[in-house]
KETORKE-624578 format. One record per residue (C-alpha): residue number from 1; y negated, z, x. Coordinates in pm, 1 decimal, always signed. Layout:
<pts>
(NUM (Y Z X)),
...
</pts>
This chain:
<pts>
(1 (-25959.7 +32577.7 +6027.4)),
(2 (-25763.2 +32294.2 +6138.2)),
(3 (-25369.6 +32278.9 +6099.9)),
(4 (-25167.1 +32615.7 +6320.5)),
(5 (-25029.5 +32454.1 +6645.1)),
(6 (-24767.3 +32700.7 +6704.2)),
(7 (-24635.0 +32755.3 +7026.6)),
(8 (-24399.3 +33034.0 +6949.5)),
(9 (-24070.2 +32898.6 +7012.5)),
(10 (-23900.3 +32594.9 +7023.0)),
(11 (-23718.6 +32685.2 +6767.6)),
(12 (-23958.5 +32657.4 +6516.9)),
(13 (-23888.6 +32217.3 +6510.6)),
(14 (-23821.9 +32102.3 +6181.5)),
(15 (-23615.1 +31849.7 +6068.9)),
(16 (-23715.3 +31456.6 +6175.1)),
(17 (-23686.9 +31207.4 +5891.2)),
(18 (-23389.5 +31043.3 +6068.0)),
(19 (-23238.2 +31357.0 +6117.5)),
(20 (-23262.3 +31443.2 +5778.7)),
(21 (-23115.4 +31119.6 +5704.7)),
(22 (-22827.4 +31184.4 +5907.6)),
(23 (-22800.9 +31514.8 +5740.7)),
(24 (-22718.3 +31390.0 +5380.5)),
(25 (-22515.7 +31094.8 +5482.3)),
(26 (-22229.2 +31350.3 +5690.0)),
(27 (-21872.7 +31351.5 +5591.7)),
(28 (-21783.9 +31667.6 +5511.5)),
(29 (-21500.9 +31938.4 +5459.7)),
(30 (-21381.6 +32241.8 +5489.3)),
(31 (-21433.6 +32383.2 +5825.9)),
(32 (-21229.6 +32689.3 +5832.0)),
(33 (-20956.4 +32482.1 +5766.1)),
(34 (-21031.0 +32252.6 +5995.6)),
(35 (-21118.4 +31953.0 +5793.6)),
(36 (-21519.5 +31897.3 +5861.4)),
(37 (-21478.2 +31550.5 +6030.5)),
(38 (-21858.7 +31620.0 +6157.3)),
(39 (-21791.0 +31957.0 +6306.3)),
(40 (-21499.5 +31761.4 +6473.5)),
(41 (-21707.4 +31519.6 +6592.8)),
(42 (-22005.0 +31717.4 +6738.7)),
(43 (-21786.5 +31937.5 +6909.5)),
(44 (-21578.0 +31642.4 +7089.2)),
(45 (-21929.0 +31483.6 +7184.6)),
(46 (-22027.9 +31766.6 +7360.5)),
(47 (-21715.6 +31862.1 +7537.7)),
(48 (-21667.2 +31536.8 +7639.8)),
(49 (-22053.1 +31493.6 +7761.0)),
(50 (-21988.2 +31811.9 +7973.8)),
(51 (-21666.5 +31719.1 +8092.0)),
(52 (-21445.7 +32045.5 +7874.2)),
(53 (-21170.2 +32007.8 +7685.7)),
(54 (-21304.4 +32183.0 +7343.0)),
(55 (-21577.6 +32260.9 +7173.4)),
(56 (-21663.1 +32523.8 +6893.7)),
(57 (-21953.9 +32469.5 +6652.4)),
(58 (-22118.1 +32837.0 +6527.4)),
(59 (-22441.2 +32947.7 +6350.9)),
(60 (-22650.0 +33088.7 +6672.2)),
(61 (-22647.2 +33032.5 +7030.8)),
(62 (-22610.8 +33444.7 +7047.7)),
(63 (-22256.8 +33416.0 +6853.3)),
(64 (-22161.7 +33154.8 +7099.4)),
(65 (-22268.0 +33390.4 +7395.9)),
(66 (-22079.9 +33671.0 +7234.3)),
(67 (-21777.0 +33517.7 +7151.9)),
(68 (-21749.9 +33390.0 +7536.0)),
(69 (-21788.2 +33694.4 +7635.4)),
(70 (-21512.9 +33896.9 +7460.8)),
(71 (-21279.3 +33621.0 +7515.0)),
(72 (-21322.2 +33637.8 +7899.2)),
(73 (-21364.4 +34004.0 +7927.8)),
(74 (-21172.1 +34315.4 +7778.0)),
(75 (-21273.0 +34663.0 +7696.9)),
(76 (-21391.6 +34887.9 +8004.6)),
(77 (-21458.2 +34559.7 +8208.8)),
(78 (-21765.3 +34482.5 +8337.8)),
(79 (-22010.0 +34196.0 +8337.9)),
(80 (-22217.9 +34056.7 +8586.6)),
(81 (-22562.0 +33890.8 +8477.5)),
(82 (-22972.2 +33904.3 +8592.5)),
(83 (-23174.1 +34193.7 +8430.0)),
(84 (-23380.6 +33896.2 +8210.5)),
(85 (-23078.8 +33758.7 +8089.5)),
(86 (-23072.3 +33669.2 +7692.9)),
(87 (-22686.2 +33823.9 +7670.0)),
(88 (-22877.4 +34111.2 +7812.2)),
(89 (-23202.3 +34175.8 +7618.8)),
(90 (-23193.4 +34013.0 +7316.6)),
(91 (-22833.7 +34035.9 +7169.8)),
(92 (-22880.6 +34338.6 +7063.2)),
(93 (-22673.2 +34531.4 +7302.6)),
(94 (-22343.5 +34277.9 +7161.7)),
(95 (-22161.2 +34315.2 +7529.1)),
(96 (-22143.6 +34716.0 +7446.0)),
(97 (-22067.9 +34655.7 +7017.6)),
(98 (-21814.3 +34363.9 +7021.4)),
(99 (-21686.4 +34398.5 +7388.0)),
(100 (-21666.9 +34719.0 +7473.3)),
(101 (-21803.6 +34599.0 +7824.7)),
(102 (-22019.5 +34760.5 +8084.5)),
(103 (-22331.7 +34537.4 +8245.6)),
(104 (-22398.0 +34517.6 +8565.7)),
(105 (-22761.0 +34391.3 +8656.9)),
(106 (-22930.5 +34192.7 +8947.1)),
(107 (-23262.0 +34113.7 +8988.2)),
(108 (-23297.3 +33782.0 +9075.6)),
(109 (-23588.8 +33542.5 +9149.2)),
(110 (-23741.3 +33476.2 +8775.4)),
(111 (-23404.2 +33534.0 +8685.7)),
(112 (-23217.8 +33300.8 +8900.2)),
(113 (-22914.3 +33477.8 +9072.4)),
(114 (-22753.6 +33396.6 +9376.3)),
(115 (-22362.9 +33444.5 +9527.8)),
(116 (-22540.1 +33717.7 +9792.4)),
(117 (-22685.0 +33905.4 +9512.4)),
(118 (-22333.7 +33843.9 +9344.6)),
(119 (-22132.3 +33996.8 +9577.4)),
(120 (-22197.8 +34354.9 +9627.6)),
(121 (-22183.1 +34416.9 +9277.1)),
(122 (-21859.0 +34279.3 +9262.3)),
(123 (-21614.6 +34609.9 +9192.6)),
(124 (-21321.7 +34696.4 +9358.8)),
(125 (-20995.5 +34808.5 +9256.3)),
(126 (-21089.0 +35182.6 +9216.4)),
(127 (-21027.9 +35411.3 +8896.5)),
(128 (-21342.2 +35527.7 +8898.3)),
(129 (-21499.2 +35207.6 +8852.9)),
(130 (-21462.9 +34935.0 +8534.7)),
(131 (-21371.6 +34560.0 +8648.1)),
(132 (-21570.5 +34329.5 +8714.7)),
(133 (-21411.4 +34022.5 +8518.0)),
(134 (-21729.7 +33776.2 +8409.8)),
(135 (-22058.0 +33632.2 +8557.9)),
(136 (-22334.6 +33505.5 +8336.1)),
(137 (-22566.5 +33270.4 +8405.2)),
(138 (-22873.3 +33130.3 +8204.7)),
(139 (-23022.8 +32820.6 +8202.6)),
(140 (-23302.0 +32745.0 +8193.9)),
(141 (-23415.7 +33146.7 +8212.6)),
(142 (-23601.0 +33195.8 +7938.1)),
(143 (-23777.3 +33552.4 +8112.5)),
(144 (-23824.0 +33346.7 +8364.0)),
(145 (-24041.9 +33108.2 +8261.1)),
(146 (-23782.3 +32826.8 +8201.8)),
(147 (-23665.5 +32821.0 +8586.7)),
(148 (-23411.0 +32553.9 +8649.3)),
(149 (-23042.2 +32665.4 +8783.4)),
(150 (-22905.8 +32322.7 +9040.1)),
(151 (-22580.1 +32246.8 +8998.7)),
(152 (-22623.6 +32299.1 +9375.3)),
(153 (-22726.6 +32618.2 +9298.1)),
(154 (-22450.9 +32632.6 +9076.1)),
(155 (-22139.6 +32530.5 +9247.2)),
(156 (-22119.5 +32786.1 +9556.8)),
(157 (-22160.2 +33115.7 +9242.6)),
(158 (-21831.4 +32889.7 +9107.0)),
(159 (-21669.0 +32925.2 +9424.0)),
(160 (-21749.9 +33303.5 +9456.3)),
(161 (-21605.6 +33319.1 +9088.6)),
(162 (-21282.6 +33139.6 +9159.0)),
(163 (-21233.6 +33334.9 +9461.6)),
(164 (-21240.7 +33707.3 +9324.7)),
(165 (-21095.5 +33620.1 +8990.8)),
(166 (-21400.0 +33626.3 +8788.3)),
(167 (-21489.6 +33439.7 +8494.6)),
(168 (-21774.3 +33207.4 +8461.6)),
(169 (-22006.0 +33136.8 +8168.7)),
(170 (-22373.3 +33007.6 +8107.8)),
(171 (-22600.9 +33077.8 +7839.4)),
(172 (-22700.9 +32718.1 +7821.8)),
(173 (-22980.1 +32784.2 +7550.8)),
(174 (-23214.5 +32503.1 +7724.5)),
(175 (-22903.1 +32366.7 +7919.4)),
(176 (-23066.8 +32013.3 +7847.7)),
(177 (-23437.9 +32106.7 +7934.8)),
(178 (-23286.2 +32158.3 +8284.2)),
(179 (-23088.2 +31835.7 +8279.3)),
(180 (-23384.6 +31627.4 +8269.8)),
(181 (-23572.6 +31824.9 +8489.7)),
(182 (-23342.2 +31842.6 +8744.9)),
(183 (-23189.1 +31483.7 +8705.0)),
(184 (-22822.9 +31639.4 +8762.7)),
(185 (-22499.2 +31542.0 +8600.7)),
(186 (-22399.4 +31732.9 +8250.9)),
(187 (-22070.7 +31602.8 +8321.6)),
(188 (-22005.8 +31795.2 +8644.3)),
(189 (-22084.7 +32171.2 +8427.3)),
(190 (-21725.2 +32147.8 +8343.8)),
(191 (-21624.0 +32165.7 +8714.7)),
(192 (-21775.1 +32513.0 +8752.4)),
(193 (-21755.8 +32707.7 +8429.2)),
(194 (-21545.9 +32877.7 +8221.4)),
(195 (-21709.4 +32896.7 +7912.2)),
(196 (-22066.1 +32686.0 +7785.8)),
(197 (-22242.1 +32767.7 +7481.8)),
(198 (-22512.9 +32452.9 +7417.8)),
(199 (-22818.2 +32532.1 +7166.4)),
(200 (-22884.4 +32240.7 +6948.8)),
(201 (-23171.7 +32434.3 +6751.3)),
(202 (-23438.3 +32470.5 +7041.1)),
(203 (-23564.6 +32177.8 +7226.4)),
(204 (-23308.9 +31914.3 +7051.1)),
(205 (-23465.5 +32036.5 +6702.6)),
(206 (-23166.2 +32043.9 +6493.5)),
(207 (-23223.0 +32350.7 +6242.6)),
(208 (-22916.0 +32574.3 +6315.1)),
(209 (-22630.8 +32593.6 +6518.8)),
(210 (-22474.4 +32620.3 +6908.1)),
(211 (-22148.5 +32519.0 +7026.1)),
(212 (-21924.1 +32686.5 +7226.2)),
(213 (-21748.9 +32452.6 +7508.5)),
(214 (-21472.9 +32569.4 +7705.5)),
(215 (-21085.6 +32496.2 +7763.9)),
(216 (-20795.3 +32417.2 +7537.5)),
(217 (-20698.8 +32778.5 +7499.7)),
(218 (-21043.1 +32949.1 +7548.3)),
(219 (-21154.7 +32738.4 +7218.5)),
(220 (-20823.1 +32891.5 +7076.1)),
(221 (-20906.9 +33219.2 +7062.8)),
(222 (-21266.9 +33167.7 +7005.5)),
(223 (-21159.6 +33065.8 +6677.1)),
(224 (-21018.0 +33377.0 +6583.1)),
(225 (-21327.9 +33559.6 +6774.1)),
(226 (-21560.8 +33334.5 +6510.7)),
(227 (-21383.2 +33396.8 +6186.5)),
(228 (-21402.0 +33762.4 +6273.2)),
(229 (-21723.1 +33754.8 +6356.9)),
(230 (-21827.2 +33639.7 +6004.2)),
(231 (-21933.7 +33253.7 +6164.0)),
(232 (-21629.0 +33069.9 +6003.6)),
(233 (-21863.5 +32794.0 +5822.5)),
(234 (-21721.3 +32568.3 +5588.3)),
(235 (-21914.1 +32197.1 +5489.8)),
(236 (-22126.4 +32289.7 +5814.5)),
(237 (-22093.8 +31877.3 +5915.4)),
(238 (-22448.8 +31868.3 +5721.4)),
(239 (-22574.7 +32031.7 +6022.0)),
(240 (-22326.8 +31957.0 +6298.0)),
(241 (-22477.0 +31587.1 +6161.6)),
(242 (-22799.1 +31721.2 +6290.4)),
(243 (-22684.6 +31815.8 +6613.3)),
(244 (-22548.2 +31434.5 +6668.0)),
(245 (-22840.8 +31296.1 +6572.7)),
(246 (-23021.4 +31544.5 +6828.3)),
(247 (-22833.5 +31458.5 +7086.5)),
(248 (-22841.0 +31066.3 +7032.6)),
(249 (-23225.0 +31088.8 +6978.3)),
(250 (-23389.8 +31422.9 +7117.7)),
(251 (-23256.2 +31426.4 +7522.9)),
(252 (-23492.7 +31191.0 +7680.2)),
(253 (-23821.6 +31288.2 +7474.9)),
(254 (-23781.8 +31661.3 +7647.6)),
(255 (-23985.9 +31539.3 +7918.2)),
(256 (-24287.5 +31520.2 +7684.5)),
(257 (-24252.5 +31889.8 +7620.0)),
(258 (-24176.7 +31935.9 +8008.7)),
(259 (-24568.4 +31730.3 +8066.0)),
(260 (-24745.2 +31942.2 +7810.9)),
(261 (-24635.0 +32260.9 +7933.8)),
(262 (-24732.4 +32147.2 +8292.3)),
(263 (-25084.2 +32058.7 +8105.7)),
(264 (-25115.0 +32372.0 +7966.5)),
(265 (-25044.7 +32520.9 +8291.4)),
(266 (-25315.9 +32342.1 +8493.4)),
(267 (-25542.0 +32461.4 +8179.9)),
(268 (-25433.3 +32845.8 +8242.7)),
(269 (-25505.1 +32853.6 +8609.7)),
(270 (-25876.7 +32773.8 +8526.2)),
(271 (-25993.6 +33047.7 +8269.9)),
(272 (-26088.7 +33363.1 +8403.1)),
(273 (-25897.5 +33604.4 +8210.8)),
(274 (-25557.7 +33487.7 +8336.3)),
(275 (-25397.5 +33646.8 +8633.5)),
(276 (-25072.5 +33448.3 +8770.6)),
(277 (-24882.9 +33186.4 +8562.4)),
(278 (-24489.8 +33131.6 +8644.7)),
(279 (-24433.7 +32764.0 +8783.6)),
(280 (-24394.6 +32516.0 +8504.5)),
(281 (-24076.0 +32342.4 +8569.3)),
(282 (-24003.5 +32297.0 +8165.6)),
(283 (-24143.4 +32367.9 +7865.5)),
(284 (-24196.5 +32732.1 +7854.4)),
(285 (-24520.0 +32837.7 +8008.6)),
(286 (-24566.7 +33199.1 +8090.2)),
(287 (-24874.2 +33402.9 +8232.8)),
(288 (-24986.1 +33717.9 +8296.8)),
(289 (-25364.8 +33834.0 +8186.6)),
(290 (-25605.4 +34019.1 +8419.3)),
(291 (-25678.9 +34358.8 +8434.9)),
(292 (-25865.1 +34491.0 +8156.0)),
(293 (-25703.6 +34213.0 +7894.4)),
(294 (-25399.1 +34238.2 +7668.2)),
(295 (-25154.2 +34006.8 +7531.6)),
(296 (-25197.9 +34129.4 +7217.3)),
(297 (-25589.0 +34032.4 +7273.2)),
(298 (-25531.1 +33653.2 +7399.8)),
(299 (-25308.4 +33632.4 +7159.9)),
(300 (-25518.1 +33738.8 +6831.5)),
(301 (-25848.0 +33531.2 +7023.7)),
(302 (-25588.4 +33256.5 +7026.7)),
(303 (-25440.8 +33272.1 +6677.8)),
(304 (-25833.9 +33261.1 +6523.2)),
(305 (-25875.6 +32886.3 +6647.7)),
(306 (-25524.5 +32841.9 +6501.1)),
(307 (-25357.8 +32864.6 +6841.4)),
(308 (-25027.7 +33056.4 +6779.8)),
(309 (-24838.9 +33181.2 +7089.2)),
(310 (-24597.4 +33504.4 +7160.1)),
(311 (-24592.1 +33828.4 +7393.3)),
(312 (-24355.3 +33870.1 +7655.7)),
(313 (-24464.4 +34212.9 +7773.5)),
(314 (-24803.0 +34443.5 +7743.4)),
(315 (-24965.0 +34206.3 +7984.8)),
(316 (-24795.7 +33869.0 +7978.0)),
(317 (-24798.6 +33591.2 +7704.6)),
(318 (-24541.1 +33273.4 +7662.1)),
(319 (-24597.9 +32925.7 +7499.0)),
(320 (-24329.8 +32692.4 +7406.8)),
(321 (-24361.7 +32320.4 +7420.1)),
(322 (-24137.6 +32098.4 +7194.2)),
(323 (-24077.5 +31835.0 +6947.3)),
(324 (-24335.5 +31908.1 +6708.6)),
(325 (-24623.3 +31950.7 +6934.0)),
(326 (-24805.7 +31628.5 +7023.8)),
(327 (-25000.3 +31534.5 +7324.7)),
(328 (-25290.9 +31596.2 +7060.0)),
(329 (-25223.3 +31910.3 +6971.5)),
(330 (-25116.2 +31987.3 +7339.9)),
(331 (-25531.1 +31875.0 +7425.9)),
(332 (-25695.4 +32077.5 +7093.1)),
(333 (-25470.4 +32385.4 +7250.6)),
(334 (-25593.0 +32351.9 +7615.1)),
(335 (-25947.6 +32284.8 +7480.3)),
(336 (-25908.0 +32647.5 +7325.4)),
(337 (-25772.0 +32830.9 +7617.1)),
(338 (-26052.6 +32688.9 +7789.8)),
(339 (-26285.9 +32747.8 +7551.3)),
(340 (-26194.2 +33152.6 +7489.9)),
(341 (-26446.5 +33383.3 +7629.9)),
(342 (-26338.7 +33715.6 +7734.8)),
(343 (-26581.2 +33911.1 +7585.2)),
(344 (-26331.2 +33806.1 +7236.6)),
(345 (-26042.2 +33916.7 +7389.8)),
</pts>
């Protein structure tokens, strides 16, 4: 069999030679005292890219999330987010464990919310009810089969926000996937959030880490919120060197990953054992099988040509474009999907 292309994840990227480089050549220290001149540095880049006054460099883009979230909420509030959302589903319930915080749920279009849906879910001063102190949003929506949030989209949910005293983060896990699809400005996020947590380990390919952006005082707390959390890191400027080198090298080429999932879409649409597949607008392609086929099915038919690709649900199935899948590999795959007769599924 030839070499596994695996579509899992984007976070499955490993290291580029230059990053690497960059990697062993960091000035280091000890980060929990606040002497990892990398760390430093990383964090400053981003807050200053997104126009924020501080940054906060952690292991996982679900500690970021977390930590955001008990620093804008306290116990018995409540927090507002889409029924896909990550913070949701796949944080293993860390709004209820480290927040003591109620969620309340909208169902939004492929998990994009809106200020209308906001609003009625908005509590109001009652003592039968918890507050409402936080909105989350995610971008792109990874349940959603990587849906692009505007910052026009964006700005009237900050204004809702603002109004009714609510606090406003995104889960910015592909925040730079929708950048280049979308063409907007990273530098106007600051205007209209609270709190940003950036992934560097999905399409950027650095191997670990997220960092939290947010204000002065925010990053303050989140400190305390980290050590406590067990993320207090110390020569971590080996990998916050990664995340530079990401971000000086690994923006632009997301495009690529944006064309290939767009490819593999147009491939999908043709085979007659798939159903409906999500619009493409960046590199996570998501479809739903016909009657009578699994996931599980496509997926095994898939993994014998040495096609590897995930479950979503019982009947839908997600591929993930990114740095380590070529335009070659991108063609063997769609030559496989096309390729796959039902009667192996």
């Amino acid at each position: 069999m030839e070499d596994i292309i695996d579509f899992r994840s984007d976070t499955v990227t490993q290291p580029t030679a230059g990053m690497l480089a960059a990697m062993m050549q960091a000035k280091v220290g000890d980060d929990v005292y606040g002497e990892d001149p990398t760390v430093k540095e990383l964090e400053q880049k981003l807050a200053s890219m997104f126009g924020m006054e501080a940054g906060l460099f952690c292991p996982s883009g679900t500690m970021t999330n977390q930590i955001a979230i008990k620093c804008f909420t306290q116990p018995m509030d409540e927090v507002i987010c889409d029924q896909t959302a990550h913070v949701y589903r796949y944080e293993v319930g860390g709004i209820a464990f480290h927040s003591q915080a109620s969620v309340r749920l909208l169902h939004g279009e492929r998990g994009i919310v809106t200020p209308e849906m906001i609003i009625p879910e908005i509590n109001e001063d009652n003592i039968h009810y918890p507050e409402s102190s936080l909105v989350v949003l995610e971008n792109t929506v990874n349940k959603g089969g990587g849906a692009c949030y505007t910052l026009a989209q964006i700005a009237p949910i900050s204004e809702l926000c603002k109004a009714r005293g609510l606090k406003l983060h995104l889960d910015g896990a592909r925040l730079f996937n929708a950048l280049v699809a979308t063409g907007d400005s990273a530098a106007d996020y600051g205007k209209y959030f609270d709190g940003i947590s950036i992934c560097l380990s999905k399409g950027l390919g650095a191997p670990v880490g997220s960092v939290l952006l947010g204000s002065a005082e925010t990053i303050r707390k989140a400190i305390k919120i980290r050590k406590l959390f067990g993320g207090g890191m110390r020569q971590s400027g080996f990998l916050a060197a990664a995340g530079i080198y990401a971000l000086d090298h690994h923006v632009n080429r997301l495009a690529e990953d944006h064309k290939h999932a767009a490819d593999l879409e147009s491939a999908l649409l043709k085979t007659d054992y798939v159903q409906h597949v999500m619009p493409v607008e960046t590199n996570i392609v998501i479809f739903k099988v016909k009657a009578g086929y699994t996931a599980k099915g496509v997926i095994a038919a898939l993994k014998e040509q040495g096609i590897l690709c995930g479950a979503t649900g019982i009947d839908t199935v997600r591929f993930v474009t990114h740095l380590d899948i070529s335009s070659e590999m991108t063609a063997r795959a769609i030559h496989e999907i096309a390729a796959l007769q039902p009667e192996r599924i």
